[in-house]
C-alpha positions, 0 to 999 in steps of 0.5 A: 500500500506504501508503494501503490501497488495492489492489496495482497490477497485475503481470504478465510482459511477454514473452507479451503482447507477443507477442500483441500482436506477432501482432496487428499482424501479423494487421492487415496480413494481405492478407485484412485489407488488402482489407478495409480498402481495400474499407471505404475504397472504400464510405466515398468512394462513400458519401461522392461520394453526399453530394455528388451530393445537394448538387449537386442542391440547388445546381442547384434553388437557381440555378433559384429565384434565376434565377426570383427574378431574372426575376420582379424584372426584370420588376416596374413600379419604380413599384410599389415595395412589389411591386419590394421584395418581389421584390428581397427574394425574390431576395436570399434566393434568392441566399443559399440559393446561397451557403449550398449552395455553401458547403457543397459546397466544405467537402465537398470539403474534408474528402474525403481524398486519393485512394489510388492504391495497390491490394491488389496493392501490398500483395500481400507487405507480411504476408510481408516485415513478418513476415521483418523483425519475427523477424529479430534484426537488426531494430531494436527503434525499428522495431518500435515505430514500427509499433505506435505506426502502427496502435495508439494504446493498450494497456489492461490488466487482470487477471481474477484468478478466470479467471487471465487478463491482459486487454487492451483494443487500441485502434487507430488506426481507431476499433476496439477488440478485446480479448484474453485470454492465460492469466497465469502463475501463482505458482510457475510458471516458464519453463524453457529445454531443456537442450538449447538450454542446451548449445547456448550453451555451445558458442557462447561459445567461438567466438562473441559474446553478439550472435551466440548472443542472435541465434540463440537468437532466431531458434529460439524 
């Protein structure tokens, strides 16, 4: 403002993150889960199909290098212009082995390491992350741990003519979505029941601040 530049963007925290909550959720569906590992699955295939390929070059590269071979062992060494030259073929020959091979052990290299879970060991993953991310008792450090896990940034943005909060999810994998929640606008306000509200006065007679924070969580 001191500069005359524009405002920083401003927005309540509370319904994006809860959308983004409902986000990482949805990524650990068991629908989501096949999928990925399906994807994962194409990717080795794809991935073992490259190093077929490469075999292949390295079979036809050792038969040139062997030909190369019998075709110097059998030259007259008197005729040294004739042996040089096969010698010469040769060490190419051996050369383009090396270089194949080369290449197939950075293949191997780079392949991840083999998976041994399947979808069913993901079968109640959704259910029981979601039992744990509504429980009062869950530590919030656990919450963030898991997001930190799946998504890497957050961008956010205002579309003031639509009155919407933008943001942009980038996750771990490579993919991005985007999500579009309604902005609360001026003069507009959340209000608890009343009925709720009668409900915690009732409780601080009995119960303490971590219990009624507890169970008023669990009903909204």
């Amino acid at each position: 403002m001191d500069n005359g530049e524009p405002r920083c963007i401003a927005f309540g925290g509370l319904r994006v993150d809860d959308a983004i909550a409902a986000a990482v959720l949805r990524v650990v569906e068991p629908a989501a889960i096949q999928a990925a590992l399906q994807a994962q699955q194409q990717e080795a295939q794809q991935r073992d199909q490259v190093r077929e390929a490469l075999t292949r070059d390295l079979e036809a590269a050792r038969f040139a290098a062997a030909r190369a071979f019998r075709q110097y062992d059998a030259s007259d060494p008197h005729n040294r212009l004739v042996t040089a030259e096969l010698e010469l073929r040769w060490n190419r020959a051996l050369e383009r082995v090396a270089a194949v091979q080369a290449r197939i052990d950075t293949h191997d290299a780079q392949r991840p390491v083999p998976v041994a879970a399947t979808s069913n060991d993901f079968r109640t993953l959704a259910e029981d992350l979601e039992v744990a991310w509504t429980d009062p008792a869950t530590d919030a450090r656990l919450k963030k741990r898991i997001v930190r896990t799946l998504l890497q940034e957050v961008i956010a943005d205002i579309d003031a003519p639509a009155g919407e909060i933008i943001l942009v999810l980038h996750w771990v994998g490579g993919i991005h979505t985007e999500l579009r929640l309604p902005r609360r606008r001026r003069g507009e306000r959340n209000s608890t029941a009343i009925e709720v509200v009668e409900a915690v006065r009732a409780l601080v007679r009995i119960a303490n601040d971590n219990l009624i924070a507890g169970l008023h969580n669990a009903i909204n």
